[in-house]
N, C-alpha and C positions, 0 to 999 in steps of 0.2 A: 366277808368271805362266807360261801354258803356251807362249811364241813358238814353241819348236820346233814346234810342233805342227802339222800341215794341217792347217785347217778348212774343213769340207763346208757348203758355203750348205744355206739350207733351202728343203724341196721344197715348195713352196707349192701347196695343190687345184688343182684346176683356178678356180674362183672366185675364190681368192683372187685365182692370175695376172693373171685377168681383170680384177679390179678395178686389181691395182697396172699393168696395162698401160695402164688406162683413164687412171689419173694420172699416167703418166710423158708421155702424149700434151698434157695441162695443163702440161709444169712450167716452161712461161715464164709462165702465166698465173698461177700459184698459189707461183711463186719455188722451185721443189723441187730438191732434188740431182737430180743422174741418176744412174740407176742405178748405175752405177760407183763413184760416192760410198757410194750405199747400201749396197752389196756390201763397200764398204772398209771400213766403221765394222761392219756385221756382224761380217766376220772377226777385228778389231781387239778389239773389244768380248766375242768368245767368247774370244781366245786370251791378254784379260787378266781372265779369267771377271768380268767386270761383273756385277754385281747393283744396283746403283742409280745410275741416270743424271739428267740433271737438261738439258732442252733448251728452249732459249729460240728461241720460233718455230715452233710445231706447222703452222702452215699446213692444209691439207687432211689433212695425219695421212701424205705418204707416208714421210717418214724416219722419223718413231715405229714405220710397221710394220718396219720395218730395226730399228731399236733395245728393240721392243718381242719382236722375235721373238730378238734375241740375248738377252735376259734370260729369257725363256720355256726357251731351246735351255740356257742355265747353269742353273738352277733344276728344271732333269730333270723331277722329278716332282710338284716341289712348284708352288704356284698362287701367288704375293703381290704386291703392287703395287711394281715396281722403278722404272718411267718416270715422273717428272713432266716435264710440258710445259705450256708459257706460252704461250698468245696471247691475243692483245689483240682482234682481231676479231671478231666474232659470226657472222659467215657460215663466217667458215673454221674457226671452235671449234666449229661443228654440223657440217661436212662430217667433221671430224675422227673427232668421236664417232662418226657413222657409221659410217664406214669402220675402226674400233677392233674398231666391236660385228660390224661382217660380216666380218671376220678371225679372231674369236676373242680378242681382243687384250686387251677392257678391264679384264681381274680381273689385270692386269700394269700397268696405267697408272691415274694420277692426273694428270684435267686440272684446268690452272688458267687461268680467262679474268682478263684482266687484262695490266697494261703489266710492263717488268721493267727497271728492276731492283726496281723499288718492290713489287714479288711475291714478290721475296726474302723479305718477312718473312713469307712463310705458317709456319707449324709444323714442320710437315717440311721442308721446303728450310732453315730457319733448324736442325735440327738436325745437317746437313752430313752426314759420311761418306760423299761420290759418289764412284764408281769413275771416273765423267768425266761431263762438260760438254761441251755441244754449243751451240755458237752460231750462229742461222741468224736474225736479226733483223734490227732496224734497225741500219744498219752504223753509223752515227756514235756510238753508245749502245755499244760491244764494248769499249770500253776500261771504262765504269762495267759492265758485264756483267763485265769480268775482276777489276775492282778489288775487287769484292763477291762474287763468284763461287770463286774460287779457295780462299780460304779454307776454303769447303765440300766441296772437294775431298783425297781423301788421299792420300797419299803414293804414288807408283806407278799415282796416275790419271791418266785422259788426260783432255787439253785439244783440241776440235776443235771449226774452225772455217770455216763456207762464205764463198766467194766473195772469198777474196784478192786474185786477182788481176784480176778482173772490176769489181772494184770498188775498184781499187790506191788512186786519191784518197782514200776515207773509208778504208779498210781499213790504211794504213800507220800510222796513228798508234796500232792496235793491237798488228800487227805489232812495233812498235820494245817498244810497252811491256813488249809479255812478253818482248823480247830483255832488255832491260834492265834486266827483273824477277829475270834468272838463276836461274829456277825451275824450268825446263822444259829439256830436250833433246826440241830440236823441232827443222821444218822447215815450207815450205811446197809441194805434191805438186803437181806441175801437172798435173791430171787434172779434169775437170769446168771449174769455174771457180777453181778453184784453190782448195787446200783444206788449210789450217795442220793440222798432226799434232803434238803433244808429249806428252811422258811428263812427269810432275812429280814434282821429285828428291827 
């Protein structure tokens, strides 16, 4: 894993900007990280060269372009689908797509519409080796997210997860599980709405 490393965000066209401005302006109405988040799991994600992610809660597609462009930025010059991502919604699994295809994005991601953890048994997601997990769902559901989730995970993946502390009532009985899962050297970043970080040992 490269940590020492700076890593340079990516310069997004002028269009793309445009669009992800347009959704950072939505991201109470559509649940989105902020930027800040975005930016975090980018640098996170390039500096433990990630190649296949697994994110439950696509919503409008804006963290996918975060997590879709750090697998694009690892993958240099090759093209293959690293993202899968889960929602359950139909309005927000077509904004997605959109916003995938007018990025660039989509020959790096595989969406799945549908609920999760019951999604878990697509083919891929059940064939595991994710460099990390990304939870941005139904918050009551994150504990069965991690109990079934983690195992698809490898060694020296990351575990990340929105809205800790924003949502502390559903959010703690996640919290405790991975504390006393002792699987992870983690923490929780108080930036955004707080946002769980761990490495899995």
């Amino acid at each position: 894993m490269r940590k020492s490393e700076t890593v340079i965000l990516p310069h997004f066209n002028s269009d793309t900007e445009a669009l992800m401005k347009g959704l950072e302006s939505t991201e109470k109405t559509f649940w989105n990280v902020p930027r800040e988040v975005g930016e975090l799991m980018y640098r996170l994600l390039v500096s433990n060269d990630a190649l296949k992610i697994l994110e439950v809660g696509t919503s409008n597609g804006y963290s996918g372009l975060w997590l879709g462009s750090a697998i694009k930025a690892n993958l240099g010059s090759r093209t293959e689908v690293g993202l899968i991502t889960i929602e359950s919604h139909e309005g927000r699994f077509l904004l997605a797509r959109d916003n995938f295809l007018k990025t660039g994005l989509t020959p790096y991601v595989k969406q799945i519409k549908g609920h999760a953890p019951e999604a878990f048994d697509d083919q891929d997601i059940k064939a595991g080796g994710f460099d990390a997990l990304f939870f941005d769902a139904t918050k009551k559901q994150h504990v069965d997210f991690f109990n079934q989730g983690v195992p698809l995970l490898k060694q020296g993946g990351l575990l990340i997860a929105d809205n800790i502390l924003s949502h502390w009532d559903a959010m703690e009985a996640f919290v405790k599980t991975v504390e006393q899962s002792d699987l992870f050297d983690g923490e929780v970043l108080k930036i955004g709405q707080g946002v769980y970080v761990g490495l899995k040992k």
